[in-house]
Each structure stands twice: as C-alpha cells, then as structure tokens.
C-alpha positions in Angstrom: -15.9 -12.3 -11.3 -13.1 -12.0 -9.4 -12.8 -10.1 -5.9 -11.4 -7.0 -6.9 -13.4 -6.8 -10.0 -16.6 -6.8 -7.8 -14.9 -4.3 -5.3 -14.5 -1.9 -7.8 -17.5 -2.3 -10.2 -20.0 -2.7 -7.4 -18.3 -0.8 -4.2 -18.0 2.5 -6.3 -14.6 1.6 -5.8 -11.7 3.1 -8.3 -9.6 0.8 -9.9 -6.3 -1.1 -8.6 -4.2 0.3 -11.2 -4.8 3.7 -10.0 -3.7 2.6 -6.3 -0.9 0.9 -7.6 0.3 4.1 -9.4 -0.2 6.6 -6.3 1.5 4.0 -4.0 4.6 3.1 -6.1 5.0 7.1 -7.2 4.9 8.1 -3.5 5.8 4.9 -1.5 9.8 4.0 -0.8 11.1 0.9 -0.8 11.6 -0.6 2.8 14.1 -3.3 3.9 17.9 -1.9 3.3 17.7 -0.7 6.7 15.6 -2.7 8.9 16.4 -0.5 12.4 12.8 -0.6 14.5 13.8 3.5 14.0 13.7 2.9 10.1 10.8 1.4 9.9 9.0 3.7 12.6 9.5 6.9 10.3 8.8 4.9 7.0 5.4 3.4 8.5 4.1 7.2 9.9 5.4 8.7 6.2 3.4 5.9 4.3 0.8 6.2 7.3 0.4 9.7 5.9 0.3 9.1 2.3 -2.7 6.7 2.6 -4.7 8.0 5.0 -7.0 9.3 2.3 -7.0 6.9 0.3 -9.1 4.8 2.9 -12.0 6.8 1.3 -11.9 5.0 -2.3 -9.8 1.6 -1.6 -10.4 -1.4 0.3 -8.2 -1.9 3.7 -7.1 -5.1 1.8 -6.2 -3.3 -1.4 -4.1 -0.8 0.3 -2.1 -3.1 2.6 -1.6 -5.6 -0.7 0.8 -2.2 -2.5 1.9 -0.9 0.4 3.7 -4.3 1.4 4.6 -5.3 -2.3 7.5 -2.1 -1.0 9.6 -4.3 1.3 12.5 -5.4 -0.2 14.9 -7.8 1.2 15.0 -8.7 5.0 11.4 -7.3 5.2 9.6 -8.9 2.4 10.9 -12.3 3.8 9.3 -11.6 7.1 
C-alpha cells in the first residue's frame, strides 16, 4: 500500500483526486511573470485558497498540487 493510499484510507483523509480538482479549478498557473511582486500576490491568493484545506489533506499533498502550477521559469527552479 502505497503512501497516499494509507493517508487517505487510515488518516480519515479524503482522496487526492478531490484536491487535485479544488486546486487546479481555483489555482493559476505561475511562472510567465516571475517578478518577486508576482509571485508575492499569487502565493497570499493560493495561501488563501488552501488554508482550509489543511483540515482534510496532508501538508505534503497540498504542496505536491499547488507546485505541479509553475510553469516555465518557476517549475525549473
């Protein structure tokens, strides 16, 4: 049994496709504009949009969909 499968059938945890649906339906992309300004007012917006989902997902999880987001420059970081 992998990880994740044990995270969510024995954490109470919900699934990962679930996550991966709130966080790519609310989430932009980041990495056209890589300005520390950018990336300031993206992380407080996404900041914002996960905050509650800290309650039912793993730290690990969350960080895992929120980076799969960065395109260009920033994925290659």
């Amino acid at each position: 049994m992998s990880f994740s499968s044990y995270d969510s059938v024995h954490l109470g945890r919900h699934s990962s496709n679930e996550l991966h649906h709130t966080i790519h339906s609310d989430i932009p992309f980041f990495g056209e504009d890589i300005e520390l300004i950018s990336f300031r007012d993206w992380m407080w917006d996404t900041e914002k949009l996960v905050q509650p989902l800290f309650s039912k997902y793993s730290q690990f999880d969350i960080l895992r969909h929120v980076t799969s987001r960065f395109i260009g420059c920033a994925s290659e970081c």
